[in-house]
Jmol script that loads the backbone (N, CA, C; Angstrom):
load data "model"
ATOM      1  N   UNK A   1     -67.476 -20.176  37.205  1.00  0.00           N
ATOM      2  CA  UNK A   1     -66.872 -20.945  36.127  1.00  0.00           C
ATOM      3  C   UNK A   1     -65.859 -20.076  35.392  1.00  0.00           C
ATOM      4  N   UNK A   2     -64.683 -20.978  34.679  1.00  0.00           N
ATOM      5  CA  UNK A   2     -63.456 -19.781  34.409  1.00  0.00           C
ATOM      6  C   UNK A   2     -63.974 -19.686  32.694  1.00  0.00           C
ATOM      7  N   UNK A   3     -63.381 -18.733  32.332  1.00  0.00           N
ATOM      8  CA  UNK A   3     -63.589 -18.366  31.089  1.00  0.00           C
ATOM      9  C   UNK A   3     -62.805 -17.719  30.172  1.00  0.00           C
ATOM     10  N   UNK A   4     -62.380 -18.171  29.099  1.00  0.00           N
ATOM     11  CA  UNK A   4     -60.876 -18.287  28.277  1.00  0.00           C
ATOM     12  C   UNK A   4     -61.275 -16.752  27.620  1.00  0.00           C
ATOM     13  N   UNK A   5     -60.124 -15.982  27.494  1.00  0.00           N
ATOM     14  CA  UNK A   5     -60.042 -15.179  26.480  1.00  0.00           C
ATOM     15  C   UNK A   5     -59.109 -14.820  25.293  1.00  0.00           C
ATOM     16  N   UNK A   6     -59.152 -14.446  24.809  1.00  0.00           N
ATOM     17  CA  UNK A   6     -58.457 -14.008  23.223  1.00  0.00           C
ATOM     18  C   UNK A   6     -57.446 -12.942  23.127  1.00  0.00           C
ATOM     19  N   UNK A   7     -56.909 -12.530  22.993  1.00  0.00           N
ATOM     20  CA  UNK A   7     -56.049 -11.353  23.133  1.00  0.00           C
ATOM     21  C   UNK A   7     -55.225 -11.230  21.703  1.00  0.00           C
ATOM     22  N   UNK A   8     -55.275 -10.595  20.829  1.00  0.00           N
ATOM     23  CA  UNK A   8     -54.798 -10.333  19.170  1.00  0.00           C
ATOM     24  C   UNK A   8     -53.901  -8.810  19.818  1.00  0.00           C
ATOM     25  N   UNK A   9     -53.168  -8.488  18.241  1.00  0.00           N
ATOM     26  CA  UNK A   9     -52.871  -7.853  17.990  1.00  0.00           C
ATOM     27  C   UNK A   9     -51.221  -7.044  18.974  1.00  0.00           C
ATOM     28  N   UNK A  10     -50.953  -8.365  19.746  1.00  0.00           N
ATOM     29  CA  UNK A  10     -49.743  -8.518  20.898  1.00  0.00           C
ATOM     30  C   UNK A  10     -48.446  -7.523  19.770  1.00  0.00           C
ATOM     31  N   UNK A  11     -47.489  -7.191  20.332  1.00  0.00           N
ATOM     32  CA  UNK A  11     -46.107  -6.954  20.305  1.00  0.00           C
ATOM     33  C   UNK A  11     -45.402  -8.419  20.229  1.00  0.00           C
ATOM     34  N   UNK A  12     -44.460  -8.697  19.729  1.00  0.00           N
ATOM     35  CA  UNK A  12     -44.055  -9.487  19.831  1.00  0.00           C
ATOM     36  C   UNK A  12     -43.029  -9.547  21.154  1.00  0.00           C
ATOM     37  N   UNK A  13     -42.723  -8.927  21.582  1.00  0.00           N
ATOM     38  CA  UNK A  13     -42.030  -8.475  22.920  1.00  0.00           C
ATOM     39  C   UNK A  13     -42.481  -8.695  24.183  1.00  0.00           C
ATOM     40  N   UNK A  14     -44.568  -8.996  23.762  1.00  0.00           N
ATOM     41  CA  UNK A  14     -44.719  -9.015  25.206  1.00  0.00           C
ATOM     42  C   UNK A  14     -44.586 -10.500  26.170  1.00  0.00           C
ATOM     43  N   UNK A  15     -44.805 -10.109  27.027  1.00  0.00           N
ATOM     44  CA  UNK A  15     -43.940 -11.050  27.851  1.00  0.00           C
ATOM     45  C   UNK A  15     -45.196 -11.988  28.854  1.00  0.00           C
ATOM     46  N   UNK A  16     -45.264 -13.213  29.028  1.00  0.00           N
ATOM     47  CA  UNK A  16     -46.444 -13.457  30.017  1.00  0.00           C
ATOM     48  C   UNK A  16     -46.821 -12.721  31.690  1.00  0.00           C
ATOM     49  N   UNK A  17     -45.804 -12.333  31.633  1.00  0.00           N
ATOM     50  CA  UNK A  17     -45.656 -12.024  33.071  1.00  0.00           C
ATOM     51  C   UNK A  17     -46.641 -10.443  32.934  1.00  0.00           C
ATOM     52  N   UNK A  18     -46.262  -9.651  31.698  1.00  0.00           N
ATOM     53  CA  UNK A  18     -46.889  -8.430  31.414  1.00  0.00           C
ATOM     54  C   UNK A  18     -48.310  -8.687  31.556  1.00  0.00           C
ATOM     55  N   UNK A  19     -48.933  -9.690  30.707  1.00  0.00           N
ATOM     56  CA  UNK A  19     -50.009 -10.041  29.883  1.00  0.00           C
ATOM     57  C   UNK A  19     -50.798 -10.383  31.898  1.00  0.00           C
ATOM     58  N   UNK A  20     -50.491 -11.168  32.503  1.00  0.00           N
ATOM     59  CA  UNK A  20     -50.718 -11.547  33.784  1.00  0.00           C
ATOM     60  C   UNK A  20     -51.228 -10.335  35.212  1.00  0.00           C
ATOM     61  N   UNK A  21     -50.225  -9.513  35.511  1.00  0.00           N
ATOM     62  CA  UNK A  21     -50.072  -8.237  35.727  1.00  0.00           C
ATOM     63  C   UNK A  21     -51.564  -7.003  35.633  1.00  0.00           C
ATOM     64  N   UNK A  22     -51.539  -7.168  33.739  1.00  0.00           N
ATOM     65  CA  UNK A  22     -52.403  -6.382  33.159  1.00  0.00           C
ATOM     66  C   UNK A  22     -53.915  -7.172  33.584  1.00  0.00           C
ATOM     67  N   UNK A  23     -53.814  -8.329  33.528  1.00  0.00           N
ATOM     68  CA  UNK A  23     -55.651  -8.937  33.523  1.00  0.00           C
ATOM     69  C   UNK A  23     -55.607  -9.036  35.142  1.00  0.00           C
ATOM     70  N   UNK A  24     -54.626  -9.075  36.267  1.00  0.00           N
ATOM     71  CA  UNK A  24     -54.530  -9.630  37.319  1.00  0.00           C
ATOM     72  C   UNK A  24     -55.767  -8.452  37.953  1.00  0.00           C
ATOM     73  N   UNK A  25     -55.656  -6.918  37.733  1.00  0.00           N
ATOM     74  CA  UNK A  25     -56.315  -5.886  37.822  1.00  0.00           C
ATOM     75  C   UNK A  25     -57.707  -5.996  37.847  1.00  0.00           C
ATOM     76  N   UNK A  26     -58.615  -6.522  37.132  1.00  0.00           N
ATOM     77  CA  UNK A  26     -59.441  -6.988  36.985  1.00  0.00           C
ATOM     78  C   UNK A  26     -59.962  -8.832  37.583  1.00  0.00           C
ATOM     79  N   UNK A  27     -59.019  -9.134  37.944  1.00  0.00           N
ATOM     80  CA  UNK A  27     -59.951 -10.645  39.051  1.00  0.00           C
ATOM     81  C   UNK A  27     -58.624 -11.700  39.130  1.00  0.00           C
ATOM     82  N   UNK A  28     -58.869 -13.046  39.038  1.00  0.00           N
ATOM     83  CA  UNK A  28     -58.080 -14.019  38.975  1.00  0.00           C
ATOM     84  C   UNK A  28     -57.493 -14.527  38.157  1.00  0.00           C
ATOM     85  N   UNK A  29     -56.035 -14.478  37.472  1.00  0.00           N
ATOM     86  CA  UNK A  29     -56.144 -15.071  36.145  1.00  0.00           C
ATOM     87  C   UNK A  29     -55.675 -16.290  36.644  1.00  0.00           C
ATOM     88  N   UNK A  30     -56.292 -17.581  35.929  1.00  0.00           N
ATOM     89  CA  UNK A  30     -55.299 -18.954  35.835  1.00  0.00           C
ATOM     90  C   UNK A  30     -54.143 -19.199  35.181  1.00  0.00           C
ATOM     91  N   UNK A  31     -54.576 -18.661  34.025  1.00  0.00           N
ATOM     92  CA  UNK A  31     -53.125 -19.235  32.894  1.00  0.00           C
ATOM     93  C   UNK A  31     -53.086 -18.171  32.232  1.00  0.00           C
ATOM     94  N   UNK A  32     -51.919 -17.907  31.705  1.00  0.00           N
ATOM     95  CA  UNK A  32     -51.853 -17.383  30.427  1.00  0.00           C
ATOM     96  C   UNK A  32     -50.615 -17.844  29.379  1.00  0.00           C
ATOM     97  N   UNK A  33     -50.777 -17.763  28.237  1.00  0.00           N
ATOM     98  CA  UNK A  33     -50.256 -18.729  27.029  1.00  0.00           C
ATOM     99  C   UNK A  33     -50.267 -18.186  26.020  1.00  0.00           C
ATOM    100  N   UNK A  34     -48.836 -17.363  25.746  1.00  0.00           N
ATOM    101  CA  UNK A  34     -49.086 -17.020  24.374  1.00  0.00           C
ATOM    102  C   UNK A  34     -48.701 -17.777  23.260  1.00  0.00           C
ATOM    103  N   UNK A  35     -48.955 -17.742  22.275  1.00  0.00           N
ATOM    104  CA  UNK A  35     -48.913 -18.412  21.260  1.00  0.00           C
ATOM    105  C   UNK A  35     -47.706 -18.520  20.211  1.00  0.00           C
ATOM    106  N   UNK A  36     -46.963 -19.285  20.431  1.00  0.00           N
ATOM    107  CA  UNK A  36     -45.624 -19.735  19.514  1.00  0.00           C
ATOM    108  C   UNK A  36     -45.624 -20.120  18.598  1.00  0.00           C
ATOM    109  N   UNK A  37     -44.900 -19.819  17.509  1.00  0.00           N
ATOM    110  CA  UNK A  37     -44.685 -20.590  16.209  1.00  0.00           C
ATOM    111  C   UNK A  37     -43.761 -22.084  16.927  1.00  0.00           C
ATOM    112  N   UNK A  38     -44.326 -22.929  16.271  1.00  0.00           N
ATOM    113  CA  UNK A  38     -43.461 -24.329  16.575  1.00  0.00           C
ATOM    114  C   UNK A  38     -42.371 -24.642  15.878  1.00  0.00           C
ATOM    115  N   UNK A  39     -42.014 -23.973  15.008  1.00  0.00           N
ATOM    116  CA  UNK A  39     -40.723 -24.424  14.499  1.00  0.00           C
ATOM    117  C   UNK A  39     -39.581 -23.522  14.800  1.00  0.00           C
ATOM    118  N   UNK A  40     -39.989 -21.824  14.979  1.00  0.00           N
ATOM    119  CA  UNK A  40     -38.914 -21.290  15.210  1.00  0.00           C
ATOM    120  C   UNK A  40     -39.154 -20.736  17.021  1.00  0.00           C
ATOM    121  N   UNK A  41     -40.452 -21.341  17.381  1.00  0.00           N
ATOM    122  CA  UNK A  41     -40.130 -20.986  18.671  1.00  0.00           C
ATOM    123  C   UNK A  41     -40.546 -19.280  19.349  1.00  0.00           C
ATOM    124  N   UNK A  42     -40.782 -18.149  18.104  1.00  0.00           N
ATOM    125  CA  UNK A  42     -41.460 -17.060  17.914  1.00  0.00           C
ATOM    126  C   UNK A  42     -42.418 -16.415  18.249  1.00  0.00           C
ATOM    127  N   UNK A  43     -43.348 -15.781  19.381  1.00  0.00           N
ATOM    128  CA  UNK A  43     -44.528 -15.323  19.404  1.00  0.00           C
ATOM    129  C   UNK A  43     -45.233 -15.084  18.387  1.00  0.00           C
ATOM    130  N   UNK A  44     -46.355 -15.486  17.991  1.00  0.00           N
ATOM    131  CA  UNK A  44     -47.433 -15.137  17.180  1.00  0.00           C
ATOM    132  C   UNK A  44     -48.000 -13.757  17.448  1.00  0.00           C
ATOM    133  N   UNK A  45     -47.932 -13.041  18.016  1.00  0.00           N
ATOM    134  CA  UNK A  45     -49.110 -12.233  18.275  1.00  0.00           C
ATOM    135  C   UNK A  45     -49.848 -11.736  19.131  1.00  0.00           C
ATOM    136  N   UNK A  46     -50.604 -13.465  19.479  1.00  0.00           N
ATOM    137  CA  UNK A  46     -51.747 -13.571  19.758  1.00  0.00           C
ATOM    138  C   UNK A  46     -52.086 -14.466  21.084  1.00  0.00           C
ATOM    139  N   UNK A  47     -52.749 -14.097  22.206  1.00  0.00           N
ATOM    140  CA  UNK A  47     -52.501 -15.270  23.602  1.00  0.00           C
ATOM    141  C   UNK A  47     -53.845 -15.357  24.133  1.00  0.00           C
ATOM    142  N   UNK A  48     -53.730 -16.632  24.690  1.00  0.00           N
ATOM    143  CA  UNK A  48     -55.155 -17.108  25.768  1.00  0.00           C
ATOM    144  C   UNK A  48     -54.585 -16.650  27.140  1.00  0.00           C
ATOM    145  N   UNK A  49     -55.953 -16.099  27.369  1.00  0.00           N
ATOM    146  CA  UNK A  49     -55.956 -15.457  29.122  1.00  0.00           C
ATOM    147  C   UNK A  49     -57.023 -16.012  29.908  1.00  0.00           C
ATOM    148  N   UNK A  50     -56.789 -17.071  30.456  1.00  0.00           N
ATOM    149  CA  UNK A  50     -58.195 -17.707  31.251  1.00  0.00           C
ATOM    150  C   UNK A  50     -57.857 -17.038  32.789  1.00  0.00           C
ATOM    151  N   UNK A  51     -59.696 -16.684  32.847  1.00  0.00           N
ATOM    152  CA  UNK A  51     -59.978 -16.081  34.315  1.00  0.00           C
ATOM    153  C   UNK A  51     -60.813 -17.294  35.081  1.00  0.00           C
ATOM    154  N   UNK A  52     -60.674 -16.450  36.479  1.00  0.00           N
ATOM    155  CA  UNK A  52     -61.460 -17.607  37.030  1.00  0.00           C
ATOM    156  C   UNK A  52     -62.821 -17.549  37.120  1.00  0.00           C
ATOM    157  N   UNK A  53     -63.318 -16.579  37.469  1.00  0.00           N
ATOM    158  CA  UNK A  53     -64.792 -16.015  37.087  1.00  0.00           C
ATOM    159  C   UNK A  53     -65.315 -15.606  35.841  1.00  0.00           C
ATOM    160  N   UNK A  54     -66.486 -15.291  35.262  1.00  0.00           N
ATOM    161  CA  UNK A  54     -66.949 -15.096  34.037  1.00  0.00           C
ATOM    162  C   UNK A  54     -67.070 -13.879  34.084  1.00  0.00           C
ATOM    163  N   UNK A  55     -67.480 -13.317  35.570  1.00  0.00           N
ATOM    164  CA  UNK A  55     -68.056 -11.412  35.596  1.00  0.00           C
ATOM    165  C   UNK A  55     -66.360 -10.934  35.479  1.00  0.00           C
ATOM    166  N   UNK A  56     -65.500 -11.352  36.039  1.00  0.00           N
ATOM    167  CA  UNK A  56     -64.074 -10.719  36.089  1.00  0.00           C
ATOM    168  C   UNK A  56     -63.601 -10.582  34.249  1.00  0.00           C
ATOM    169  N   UNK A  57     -63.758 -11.811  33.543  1.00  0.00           N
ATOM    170  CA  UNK A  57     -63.469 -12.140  32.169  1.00  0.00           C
ATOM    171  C   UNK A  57     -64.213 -10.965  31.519  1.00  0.00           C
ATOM    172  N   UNK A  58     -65.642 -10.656  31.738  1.00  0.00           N
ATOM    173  CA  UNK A  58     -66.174  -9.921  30.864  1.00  0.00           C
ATOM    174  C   UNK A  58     -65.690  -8.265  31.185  1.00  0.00           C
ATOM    175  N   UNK A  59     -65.432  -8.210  32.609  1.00  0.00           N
ATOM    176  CA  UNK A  59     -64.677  -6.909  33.039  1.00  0.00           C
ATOM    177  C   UNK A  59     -63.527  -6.664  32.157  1.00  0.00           C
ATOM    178  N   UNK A  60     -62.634  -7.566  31.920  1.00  0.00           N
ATOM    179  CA  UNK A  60     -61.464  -7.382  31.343  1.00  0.00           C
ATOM    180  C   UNK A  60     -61.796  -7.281  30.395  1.00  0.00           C
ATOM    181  N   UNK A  61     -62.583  -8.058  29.808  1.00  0.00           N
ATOM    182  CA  UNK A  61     -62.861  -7.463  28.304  1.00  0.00           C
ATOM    183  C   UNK A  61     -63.072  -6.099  27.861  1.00  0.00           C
ATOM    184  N   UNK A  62     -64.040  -5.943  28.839  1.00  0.00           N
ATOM    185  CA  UNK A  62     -64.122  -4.362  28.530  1.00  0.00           C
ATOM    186  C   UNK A  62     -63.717  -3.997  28.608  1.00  0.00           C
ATOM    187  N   UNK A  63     -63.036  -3.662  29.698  1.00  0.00           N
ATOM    188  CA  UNK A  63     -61.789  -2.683  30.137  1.00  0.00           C
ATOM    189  C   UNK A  63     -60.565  -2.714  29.226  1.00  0.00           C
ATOM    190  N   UNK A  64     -59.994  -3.607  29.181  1.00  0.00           N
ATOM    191  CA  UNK A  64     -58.685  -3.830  28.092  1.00  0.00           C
ATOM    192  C   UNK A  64     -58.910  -3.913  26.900  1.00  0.00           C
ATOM    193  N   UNK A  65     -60.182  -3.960  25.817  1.00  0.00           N
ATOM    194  CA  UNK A  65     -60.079  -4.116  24.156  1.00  0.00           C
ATOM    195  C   UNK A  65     -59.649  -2.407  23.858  1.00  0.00           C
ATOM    196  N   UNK A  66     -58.827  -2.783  22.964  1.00  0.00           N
ATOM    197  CA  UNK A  66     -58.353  -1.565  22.128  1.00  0.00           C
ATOM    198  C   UNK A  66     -57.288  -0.696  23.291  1.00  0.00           C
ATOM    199  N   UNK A  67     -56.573  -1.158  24.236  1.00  0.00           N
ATOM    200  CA  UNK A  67     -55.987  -0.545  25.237  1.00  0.00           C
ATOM    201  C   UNK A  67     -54.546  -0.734  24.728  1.00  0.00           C
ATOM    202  N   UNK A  68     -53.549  -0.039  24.766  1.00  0.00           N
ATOM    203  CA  UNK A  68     -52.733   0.085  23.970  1.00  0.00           C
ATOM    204  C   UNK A  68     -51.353  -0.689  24.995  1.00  0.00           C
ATOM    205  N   UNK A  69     -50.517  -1.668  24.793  1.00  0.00           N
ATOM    206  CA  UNK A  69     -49.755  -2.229  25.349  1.00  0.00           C
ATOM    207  C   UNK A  69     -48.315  -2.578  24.796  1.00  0.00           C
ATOM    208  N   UNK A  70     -47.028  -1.703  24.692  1.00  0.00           N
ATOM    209  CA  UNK A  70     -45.934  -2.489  24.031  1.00  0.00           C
ATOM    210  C   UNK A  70     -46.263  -1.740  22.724  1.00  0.00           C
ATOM    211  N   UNK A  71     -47.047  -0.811  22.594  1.00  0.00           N
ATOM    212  CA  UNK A  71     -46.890   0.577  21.767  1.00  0.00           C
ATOM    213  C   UNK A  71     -48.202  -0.168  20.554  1.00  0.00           C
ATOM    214  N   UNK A  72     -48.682  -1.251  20.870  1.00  0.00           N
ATOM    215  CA  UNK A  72     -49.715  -1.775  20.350  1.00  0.00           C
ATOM    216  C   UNK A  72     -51.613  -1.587  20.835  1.00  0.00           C
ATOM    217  N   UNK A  73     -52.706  -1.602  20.149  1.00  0.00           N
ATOM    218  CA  UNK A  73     -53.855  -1.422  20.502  1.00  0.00           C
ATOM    219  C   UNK A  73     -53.978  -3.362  20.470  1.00  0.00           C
ATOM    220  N   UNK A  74     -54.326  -3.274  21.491  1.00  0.00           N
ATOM    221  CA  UNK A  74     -54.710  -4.761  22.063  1.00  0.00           C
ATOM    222  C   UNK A  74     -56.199  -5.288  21.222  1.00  0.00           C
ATOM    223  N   UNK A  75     -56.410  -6.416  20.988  1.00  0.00           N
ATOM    224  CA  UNK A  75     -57.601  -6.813  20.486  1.00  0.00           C
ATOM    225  C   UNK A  75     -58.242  -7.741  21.718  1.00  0.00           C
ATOM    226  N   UNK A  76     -59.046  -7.353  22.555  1.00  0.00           N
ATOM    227  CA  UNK A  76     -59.538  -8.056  23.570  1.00  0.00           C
ATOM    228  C   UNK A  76     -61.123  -9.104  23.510  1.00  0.00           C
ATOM    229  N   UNK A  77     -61.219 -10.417  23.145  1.00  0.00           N
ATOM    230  CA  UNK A  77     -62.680 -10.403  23.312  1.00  0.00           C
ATOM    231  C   UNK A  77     -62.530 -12.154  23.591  1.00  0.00           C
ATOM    232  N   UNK A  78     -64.308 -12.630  24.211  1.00  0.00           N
ATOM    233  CA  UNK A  78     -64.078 -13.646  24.276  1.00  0.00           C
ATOM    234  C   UNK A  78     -63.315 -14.553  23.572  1.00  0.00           C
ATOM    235  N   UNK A  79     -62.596 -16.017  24.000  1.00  0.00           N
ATOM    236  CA  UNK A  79     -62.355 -17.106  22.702  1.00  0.00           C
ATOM    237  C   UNK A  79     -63.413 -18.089  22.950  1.00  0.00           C
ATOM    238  N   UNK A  80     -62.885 -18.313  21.539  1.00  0.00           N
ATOM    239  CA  UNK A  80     -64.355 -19.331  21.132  1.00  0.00           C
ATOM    240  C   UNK A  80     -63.366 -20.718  20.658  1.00  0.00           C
ATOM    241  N   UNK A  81     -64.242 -22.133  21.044  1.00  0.00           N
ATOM    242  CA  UNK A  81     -63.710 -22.958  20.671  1.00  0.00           C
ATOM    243  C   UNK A  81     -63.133 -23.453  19.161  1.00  0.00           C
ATOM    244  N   UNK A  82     -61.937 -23.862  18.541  1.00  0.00           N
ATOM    245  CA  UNK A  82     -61.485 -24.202  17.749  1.00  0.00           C
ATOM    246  C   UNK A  82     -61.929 -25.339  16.980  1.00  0.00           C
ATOM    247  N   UNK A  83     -62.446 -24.766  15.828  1.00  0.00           N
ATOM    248  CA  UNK A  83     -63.234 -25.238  14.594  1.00  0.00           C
ATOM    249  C   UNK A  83     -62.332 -26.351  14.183  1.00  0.00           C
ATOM    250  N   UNK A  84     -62.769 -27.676  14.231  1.00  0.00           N
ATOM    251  CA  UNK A  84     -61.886 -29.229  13.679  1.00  0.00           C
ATOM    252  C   UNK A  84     -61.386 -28.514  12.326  1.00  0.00           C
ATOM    253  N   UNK A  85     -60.570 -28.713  11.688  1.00  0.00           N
ATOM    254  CA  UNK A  85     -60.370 -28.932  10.224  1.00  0.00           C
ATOM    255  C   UNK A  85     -60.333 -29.653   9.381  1.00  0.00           C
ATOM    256  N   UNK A  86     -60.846 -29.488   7.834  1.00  0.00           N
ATOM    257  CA  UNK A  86     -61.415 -29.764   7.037  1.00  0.00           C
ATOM    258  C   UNK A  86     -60.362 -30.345   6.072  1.00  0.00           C
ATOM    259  N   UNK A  87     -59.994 -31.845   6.059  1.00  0.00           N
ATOM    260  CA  UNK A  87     -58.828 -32.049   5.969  1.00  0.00           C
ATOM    261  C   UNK A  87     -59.311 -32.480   4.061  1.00  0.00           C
ATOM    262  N   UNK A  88     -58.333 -31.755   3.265  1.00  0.00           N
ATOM    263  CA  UNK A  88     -58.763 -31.877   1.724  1.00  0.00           C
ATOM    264  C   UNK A  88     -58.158 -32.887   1.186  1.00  0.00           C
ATOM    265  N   UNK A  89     -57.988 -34.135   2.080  1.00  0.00           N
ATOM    266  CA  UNK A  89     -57.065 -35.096   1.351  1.00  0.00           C
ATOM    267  C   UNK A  89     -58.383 -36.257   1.037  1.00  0.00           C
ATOM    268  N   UNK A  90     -58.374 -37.266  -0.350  1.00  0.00           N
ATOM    269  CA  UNK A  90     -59.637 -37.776  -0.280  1.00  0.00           C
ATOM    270  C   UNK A  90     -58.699 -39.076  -0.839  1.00  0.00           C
ATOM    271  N   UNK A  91     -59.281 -39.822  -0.091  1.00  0.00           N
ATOM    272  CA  UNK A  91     -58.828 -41.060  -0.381  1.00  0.00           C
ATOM    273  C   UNK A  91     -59.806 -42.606  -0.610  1.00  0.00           C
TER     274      UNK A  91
END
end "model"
wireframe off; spacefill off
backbone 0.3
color backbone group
């Protein structure tokens, strides 16, 4: 079963193809997606790296948290599903 990961603390420079490359080392990646601002179109940061296996995902984890990429220390760890929000409008 594949299993999504988290990746913080990006360069803004880096590139998917880098991000791909780097996890490819460790097993299968499916996707990877970094994360854009929607209005100006900008890297965030921050990207999803889904593997295809779970033992390969947790390899990479280990192997790559705190590994330095694009002159940055990488933040590597599972992702976890996205919490609905709590919308403060009351009507």
């Amino acid at each position: 079963m594949s299993k999504k990961i988290y990746v913080g603390n990006m360069s803004y420079d880096t590139s998917e193809n880098q991000l791909q490359e780097l996890f490819a080392q460790h097993g299968t990646v499916l996707e990877v997606n970094i994360v854009k601002d929607r209005y100006t179109n900008r890297p965030k940061g921050f990207a999803f790296v889904e593997m295809e296996k779970e033992e390969e995902a947790n390899a990479a984890i280990s192997a790559l948290n705190n590994t330095e990429l694009d002159g940055r220390a990488l933040r590597v760890n599972e992702a976890h599903a996205k919490k609905p929000r709590q919308n403060s409008y009351s009507y």
